[in-house]
C-alpha positions in Angstrom: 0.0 0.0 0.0 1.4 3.0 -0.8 1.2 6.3 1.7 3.1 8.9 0.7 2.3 10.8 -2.6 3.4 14.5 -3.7 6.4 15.4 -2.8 9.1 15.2 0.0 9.9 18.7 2.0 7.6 20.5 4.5 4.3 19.8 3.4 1.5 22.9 3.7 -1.2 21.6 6.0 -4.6 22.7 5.3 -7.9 21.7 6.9 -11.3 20.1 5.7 -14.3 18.8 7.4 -15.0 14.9 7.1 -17.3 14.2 4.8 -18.7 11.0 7.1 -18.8 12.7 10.7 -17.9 16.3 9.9 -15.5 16.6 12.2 -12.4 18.8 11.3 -9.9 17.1 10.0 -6.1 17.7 8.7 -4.7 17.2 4.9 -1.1 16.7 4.4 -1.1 16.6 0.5 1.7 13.8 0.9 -0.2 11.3 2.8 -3.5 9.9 2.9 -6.6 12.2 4.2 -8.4 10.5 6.8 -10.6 11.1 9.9 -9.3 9.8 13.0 -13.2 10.7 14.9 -14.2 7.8 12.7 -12.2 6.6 11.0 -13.2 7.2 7.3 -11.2 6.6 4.9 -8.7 5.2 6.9 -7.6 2.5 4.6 -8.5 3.8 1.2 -6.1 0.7 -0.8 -6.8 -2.1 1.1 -5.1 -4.8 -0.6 -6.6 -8.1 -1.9 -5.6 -12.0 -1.3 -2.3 -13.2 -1.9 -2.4 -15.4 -4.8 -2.2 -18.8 -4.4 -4.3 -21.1 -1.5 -0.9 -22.2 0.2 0.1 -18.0 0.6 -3.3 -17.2 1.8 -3.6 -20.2 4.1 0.1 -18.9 5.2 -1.2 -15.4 6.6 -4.3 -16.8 7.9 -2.1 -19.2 9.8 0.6 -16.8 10.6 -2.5 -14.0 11.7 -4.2 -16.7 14.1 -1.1 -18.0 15.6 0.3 -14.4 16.0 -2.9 -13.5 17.9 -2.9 -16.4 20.3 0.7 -15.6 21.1 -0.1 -12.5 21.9 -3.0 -13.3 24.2 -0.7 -15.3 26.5 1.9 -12.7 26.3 -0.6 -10.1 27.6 -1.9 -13.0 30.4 1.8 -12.9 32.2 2.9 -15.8 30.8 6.6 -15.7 29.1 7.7 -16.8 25.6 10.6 -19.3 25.7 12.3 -21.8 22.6 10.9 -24.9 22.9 11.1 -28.3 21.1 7.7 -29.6 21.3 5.7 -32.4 19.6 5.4 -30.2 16.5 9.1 -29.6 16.3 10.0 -33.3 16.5 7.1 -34.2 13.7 8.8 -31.1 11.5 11.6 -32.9 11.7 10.3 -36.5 10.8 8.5 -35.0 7.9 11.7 -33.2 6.5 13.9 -36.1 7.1 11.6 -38.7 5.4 11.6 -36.0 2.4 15.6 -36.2 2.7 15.1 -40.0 2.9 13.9 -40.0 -0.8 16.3 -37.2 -2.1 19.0 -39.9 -0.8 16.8 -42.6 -2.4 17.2 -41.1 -5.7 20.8 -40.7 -6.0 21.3 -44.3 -4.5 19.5 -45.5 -7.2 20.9 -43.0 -10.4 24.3 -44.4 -9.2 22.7 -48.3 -9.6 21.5 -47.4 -12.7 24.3 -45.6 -14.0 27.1 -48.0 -12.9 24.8 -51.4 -13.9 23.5 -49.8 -17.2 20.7 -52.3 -17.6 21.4 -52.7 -21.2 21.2 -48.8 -21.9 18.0 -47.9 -20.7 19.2 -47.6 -17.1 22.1 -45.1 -18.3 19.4 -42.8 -19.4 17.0 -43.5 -16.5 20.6 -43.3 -14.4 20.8 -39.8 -15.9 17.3 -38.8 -15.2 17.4 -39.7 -11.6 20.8 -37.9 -11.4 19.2 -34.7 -12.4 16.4 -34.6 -10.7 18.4 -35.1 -7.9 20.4 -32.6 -8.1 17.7 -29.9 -8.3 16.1 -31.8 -5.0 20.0 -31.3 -3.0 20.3 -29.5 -0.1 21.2 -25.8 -0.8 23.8 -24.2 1.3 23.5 -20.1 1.4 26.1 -18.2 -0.3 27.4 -14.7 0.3 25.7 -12.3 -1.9 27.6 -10.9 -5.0 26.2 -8.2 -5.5 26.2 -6.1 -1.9 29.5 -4.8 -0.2 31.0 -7.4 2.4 32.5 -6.4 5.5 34.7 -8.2 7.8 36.3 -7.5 11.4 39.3 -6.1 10.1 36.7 -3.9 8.0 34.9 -2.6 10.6 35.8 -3.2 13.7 33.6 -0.6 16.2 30.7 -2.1 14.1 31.6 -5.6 15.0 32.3 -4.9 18.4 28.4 -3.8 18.6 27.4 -6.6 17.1 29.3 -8.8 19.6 28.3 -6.8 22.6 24.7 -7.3 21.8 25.2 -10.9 20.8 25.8 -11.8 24.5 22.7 -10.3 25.3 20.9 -11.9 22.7 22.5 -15.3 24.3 24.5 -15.7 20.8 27.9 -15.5 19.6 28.3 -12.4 16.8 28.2 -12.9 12.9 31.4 -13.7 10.9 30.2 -11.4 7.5 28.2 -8.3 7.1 27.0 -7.2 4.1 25.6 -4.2 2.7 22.3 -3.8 0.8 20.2 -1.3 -0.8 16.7 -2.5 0.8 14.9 -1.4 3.6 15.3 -4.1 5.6 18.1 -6.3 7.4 18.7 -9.7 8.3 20.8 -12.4 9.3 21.3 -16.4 7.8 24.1 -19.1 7.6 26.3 -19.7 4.5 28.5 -22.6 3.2 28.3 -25.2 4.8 30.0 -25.0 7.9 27.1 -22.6 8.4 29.1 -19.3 8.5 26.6 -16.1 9.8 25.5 -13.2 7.9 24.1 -10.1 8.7 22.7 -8.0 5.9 22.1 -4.9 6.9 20.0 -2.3 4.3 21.8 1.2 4.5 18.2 3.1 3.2 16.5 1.5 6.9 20.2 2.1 9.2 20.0 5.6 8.3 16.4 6.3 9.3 17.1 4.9 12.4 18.8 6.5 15.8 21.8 4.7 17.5 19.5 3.4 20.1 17.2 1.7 17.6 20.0 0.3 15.7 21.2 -1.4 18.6 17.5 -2.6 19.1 17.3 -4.1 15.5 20.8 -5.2 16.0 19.3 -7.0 19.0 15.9 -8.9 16.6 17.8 -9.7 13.8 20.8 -11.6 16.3 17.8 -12.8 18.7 16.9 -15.2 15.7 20.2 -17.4 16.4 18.9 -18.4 19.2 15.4 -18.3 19.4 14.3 -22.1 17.7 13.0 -20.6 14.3 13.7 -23.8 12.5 12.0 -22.9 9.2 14.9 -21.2 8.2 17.1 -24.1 9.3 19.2 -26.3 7.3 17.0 -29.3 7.7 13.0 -28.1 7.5 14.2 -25.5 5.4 15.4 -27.4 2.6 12.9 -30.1 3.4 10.4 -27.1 2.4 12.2 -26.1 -0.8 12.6 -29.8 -2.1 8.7 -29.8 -1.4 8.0 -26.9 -3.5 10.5 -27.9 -6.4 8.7 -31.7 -6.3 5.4 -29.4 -6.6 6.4 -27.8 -9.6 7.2 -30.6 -11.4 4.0 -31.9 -11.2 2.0 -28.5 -11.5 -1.0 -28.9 -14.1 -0.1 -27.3 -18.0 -2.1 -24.5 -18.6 -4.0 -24.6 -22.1 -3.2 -29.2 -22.1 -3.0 -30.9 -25.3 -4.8 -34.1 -25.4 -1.2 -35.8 -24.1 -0.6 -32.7 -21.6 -4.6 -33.6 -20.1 -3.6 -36.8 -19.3 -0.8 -36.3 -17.8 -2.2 -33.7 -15.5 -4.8 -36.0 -14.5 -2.3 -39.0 -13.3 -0.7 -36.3 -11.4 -3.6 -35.8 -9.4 -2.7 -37.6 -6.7 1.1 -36.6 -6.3 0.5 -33.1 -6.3 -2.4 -33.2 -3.2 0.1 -35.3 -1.4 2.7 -32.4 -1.8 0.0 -30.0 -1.3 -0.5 -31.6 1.9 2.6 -32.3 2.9 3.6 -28.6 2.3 0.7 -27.4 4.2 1.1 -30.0 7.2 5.1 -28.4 7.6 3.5 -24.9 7.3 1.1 -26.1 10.3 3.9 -27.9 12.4 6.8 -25.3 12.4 4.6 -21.8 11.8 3.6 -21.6 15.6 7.3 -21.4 16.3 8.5 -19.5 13.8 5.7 -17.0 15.1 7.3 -17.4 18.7 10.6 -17.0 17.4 9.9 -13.3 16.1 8.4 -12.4 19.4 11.2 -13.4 21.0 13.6 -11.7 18.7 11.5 -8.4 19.4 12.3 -9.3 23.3 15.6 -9.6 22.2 15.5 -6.2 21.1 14.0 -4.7 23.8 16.9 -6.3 26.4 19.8 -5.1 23.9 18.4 -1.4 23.1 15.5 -0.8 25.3 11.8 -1.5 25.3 11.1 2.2 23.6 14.1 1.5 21.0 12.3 -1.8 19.9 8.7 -0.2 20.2 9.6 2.7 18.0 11.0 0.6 15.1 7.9 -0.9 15.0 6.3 2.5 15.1 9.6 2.9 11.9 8.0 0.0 10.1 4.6 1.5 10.0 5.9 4.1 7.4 8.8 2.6 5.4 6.3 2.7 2.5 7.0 6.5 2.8 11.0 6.2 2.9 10.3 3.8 -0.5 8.2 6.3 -2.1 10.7 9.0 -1.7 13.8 6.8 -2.5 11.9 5.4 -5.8 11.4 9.5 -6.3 14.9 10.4 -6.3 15.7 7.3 -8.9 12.7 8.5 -11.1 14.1 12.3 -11.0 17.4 11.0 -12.0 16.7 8.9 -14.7 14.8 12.2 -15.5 17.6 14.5 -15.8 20.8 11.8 -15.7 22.6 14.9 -14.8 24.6 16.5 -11.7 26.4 19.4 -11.2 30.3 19.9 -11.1 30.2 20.0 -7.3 27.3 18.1 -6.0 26.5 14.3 -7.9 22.8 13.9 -7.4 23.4 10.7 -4.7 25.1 13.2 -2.7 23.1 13.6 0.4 20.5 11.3 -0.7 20.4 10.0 3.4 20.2 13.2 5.0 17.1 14.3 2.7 15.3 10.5 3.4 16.1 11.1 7.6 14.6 14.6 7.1 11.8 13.3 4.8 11.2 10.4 8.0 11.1 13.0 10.8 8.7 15.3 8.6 6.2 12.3 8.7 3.1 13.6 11.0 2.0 11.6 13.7 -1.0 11.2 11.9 0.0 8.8 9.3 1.7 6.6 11.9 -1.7 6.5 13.7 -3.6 5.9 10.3 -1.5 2.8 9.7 -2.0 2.0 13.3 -5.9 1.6 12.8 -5.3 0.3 9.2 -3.1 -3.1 10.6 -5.8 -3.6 12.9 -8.4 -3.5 11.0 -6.6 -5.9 8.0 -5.3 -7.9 10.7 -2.8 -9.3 8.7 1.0 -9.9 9.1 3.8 -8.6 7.2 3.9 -11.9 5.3 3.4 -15.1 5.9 6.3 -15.6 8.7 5.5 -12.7 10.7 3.2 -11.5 13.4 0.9 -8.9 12.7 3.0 -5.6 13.4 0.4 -4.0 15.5 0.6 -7.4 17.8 4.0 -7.1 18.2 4.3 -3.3 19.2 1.3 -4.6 21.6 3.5 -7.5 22.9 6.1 -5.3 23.5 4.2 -3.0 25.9 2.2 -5.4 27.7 5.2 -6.4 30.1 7.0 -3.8 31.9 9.8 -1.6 30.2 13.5 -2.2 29.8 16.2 -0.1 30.0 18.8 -0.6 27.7 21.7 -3.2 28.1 24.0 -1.8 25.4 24.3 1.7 24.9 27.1 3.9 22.7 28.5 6.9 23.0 29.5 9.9 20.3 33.0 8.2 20.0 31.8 4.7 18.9 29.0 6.1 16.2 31.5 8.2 14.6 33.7 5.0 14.0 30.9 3.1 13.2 29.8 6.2 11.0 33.0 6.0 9.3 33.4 2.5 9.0 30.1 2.2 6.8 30.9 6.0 4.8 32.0 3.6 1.7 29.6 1.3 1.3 26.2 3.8 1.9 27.6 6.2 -1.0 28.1 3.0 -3.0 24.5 2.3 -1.6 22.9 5.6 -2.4 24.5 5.4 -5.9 23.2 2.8 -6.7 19.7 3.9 -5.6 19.7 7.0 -7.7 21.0 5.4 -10.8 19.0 1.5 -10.4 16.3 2.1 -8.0 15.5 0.7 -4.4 16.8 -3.1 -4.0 19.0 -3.1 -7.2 
C-alpha cells in the first residue's frame, strides 16, 4: 500500500471537514486524508488475497497463531524456545523427504554404474538430475552487496558482539551491505558461517539506540528455535515446493498434456498436503521465534528502541516512495552538477523526509493493521501485535548503549559502502 504521494519537503497543511462525521480534520497533501473521529477513509487501498491457497492459508495461519501468542503474552505468561511435539514431527517430515532425495541418488548411481542394457544409463541420468535440483542448498554470500569483515569494521563488530551476549549468541562472521529497507541475518557454506545484511536506506532512518534494538531482533533469531529457516526443515520445504512444480497442471493441455495432468492428481495433493502439514507444524514457532527476537530487542536497546522501530515500520512505505522519487528524478535528468553528484546527500534528505512524517500517518497505519489484521507476510506477526506485545510487560532499559566516539567510527566505517549504496539507488532504483 502506498502512503506517501506529492512530494518530500515541509508539506502545507490545510484543513477540511470529514465528509462522514464532519469533524475537522487535517490534509497533508503527501499522505492519505483520513478522519481519526471515525475513521473514514482510513484505509483507502486495502489490498486483496495473496495469490495462491498455500500464501493465503500462510497469513491466515501466521494472523491466528500471531494472535494467540499474543494473548498469552498479555496474560503474564513468558515466551521461551521450545522443542515440542510439533518440532519433532517437522523434523520427521523433513527427514523422510531427505530419505527419498537420498533414495534417488542411490538409485541414479545403480542405474548408472549397472547400465541395464542402456536404458538404465538414461534412467541413471534422469534420476541424477532430478536429484540434483532436489539437494540440499547451502547459502552463499551475496555478490552483488559490499561485504564487510572484522578487520573492515571493527567498532561495528564490536556492537554486534556486545549485543550478541545479550541476545545469548555469539556475533556474525560477515556483514553485508544492501540497498533495501530491511536487514537480516542467515548461515552460508556449509560450515554454516553467519551473515548479517544490513540495508543502509533503513540504518539511516534509524537513531543509535534503535539500531542497537534491530541489532538485538535480527541476532535474537540465532537463538530463538526458528527452525524454518534451518538447514533441515528449510530445505525439506524447498525440495517440497521444487517436487510441486514438477508436477504442476499445464495450462492450455494438449490431449497428451490432459492426461498427464490428471495422473498427477494424486502426487500433487500429497505435496500440497505435505507442504501445508510443515506450514502447520513449524509456523507456531516460527511466530514465537519473532516475538522473541522483538524481546531480544528490547533487552539489547530498550523497550522504547524496539517499540519505536515498530512504530519505523509503519511508514517505510514513505522512505520507498521517496527513495523510488529520487531514482525516477534522476533517470529524468541523468545529470549533476560539477560539485554536487545527485546521490550526494540522498540520506540526510530520506532522515529529514522520515522526521517530517506527522503523527497522523503513523496513527492511520496504526488503525489500518488492525483492521486488515494481517501480518507482514506469511512468517511474521501482525505488526500492530507485536508493538502490543512489546508493551504489555514492563519496560526495559537498555543493556547496550554507545556513546558519540563509537557512532563516529561506526559512521565511518560504513561511509564507503552507503555512497556506494545511495548510488546505486539514484541510478537503479530501491533493491537493485
Amino acid at each position: 500500500m502506498s502512503t506517501s504521494v506529492g512530494i518530500s519537503g515541509q508539506a502545507g497543511e490545510t484543513t477540511q471537514p470529514c465528509p462522514q462525521c464532519g469533524a475537522e480534520i487535517r490534509v497533508d497533501g503527501r499522505f492519505t486524508t483520513w478522519c481519526a473521529g471515525c475513521d473514514w477513509n482510513v484505509d483507502p487501498e486495502r489490498p486483496g488475497e495473496e495469490p495462491g491457497r498455500l500464501e493465503r492459508r500462510r497469513r491466515r495461519l501466521a494472523r491466528r497463531y500471531g494472535e494467540r501468542l499474543a494473548t498469552e503474552v498479555a496474560a503474564g505468561e513468558t515466551l521461551r524456545p521450545r522443542r515440542d511435539a510439533a518440532g519433532l514431527a517437522a523434523y520427521a517430515i523433513a527427514l523422510a523427504v531427505h530419505g527419498v532425495t537420498v533414495a534417488l541418488a542411490v538409485g541414479a548411481v545403480w542405474f548408472l554404474v549397472t547400465g541395464w542394457g542402456g536404458a538404465g544409463t538414461v534412467l541413471g541420468l534422469v534420476l541424477a538430475v532430478l536429484t540434483w535440483t532436489l539437494r540440499p542448498r547451502f547459502s552463499e554470500l551475496p555478490d552483488d552487496q559490499p561485504l564487510l569483515t572484522r578487520a573492515d569494521a571493527p567498532a561495528l563488530f564490536a556492537l554486534i558482539d556486545e549485543v550478541a551476549v545479550v541476545a545469548d549468541t555469539r556475533g556474525v562472521d560477515t556483514l553485508a551491505v544492501s540497498t533495501e529497507l530491511n536487514a537480516s541475518v542467515t548461515t552460508y557454506g556449509i560450515r554454516g558461517r553467519r551473515l548479517l545484511t544490513i540495508g543502509v536506506p533503513l540504518w539511516e532512518i534509524l537513531t543509535p539506540q534503535e539500531r542497537i534494538a534491530l541489532l538485538g531482533h535480527e541476532l535474537g533469531h540465532y537463538s530463538n528455535g526458528d527452525t524454518r529457516h534451518g538447514l533441515i526443515i528449510g530445505n525439506a520445504l524447498r525440495s517440497l515446493s521444487t517436487w510441486r512444480y514438477y508436477v504442476d497442471p499445464t495450462p492450455n493441455p494438449t490431449l497428451v498434456e490432459a492426461f498427464v495432468n490428471l495422473v498427477f492428481i494424486l502426487p500433487r495433493a500429497l505435496l500440497q498436503g505435505l507442504l501445508i502439514l510443515l506450514d502447520r507444524l513449524t509456523l507456531r514457532a516460527t511466530q514465537r521465534a519473532e516475538y522473541l527476537a522483538d524481546s531480544m530487542a528490547a533487552r539489547a536497546g530498550s523497550t522504547d528502541a524496539a517499540a519505536s522501530i515498530m512504530n519505523r515500520f509503519l511508514v517505510l512505505d514513505s522512505a520507498e516512495t521517496m527513495l523510488r522519487r529520487e531514482t525516477n528524478a534522476q533517470q529524468v535528468s541523468r545529470r549533476g552538477t560539477a560539485d554536487r553528484q545527485p546521490w550526494q546527500g540522498l540520506w540526510e534528505r530520506l532522515r529529514a523526509h522520515m522526521d517530517s512524517v506527522p503523527q497522523s500517518e503513523y496513527e492511520r497505519q496504526r488503525r489500518a493493521a488492525t483492521l486488515r489484521g494481517q501480518s507482514v507476510d506469511a512468517t511474521h506477526p501482525p505488526t500492530h501485535l507485536r508493538h502490543q506485545c512489546l508493551l504489555a510487560v514492563p519496560p526495559l532499559p537498555a543493556t547496550v548503549t554507545t556513546d558519540a566516539g563509537t557512532e563516529s567510527r561506526i559512521a565511518a566505517e560504513l561511509a564507503a559502502p552507503a555512497t556506494t549504496a545511495a548510488q546505486r539507488i539514484v541510478k537503479h532504483g530501491l533493491g537493485h
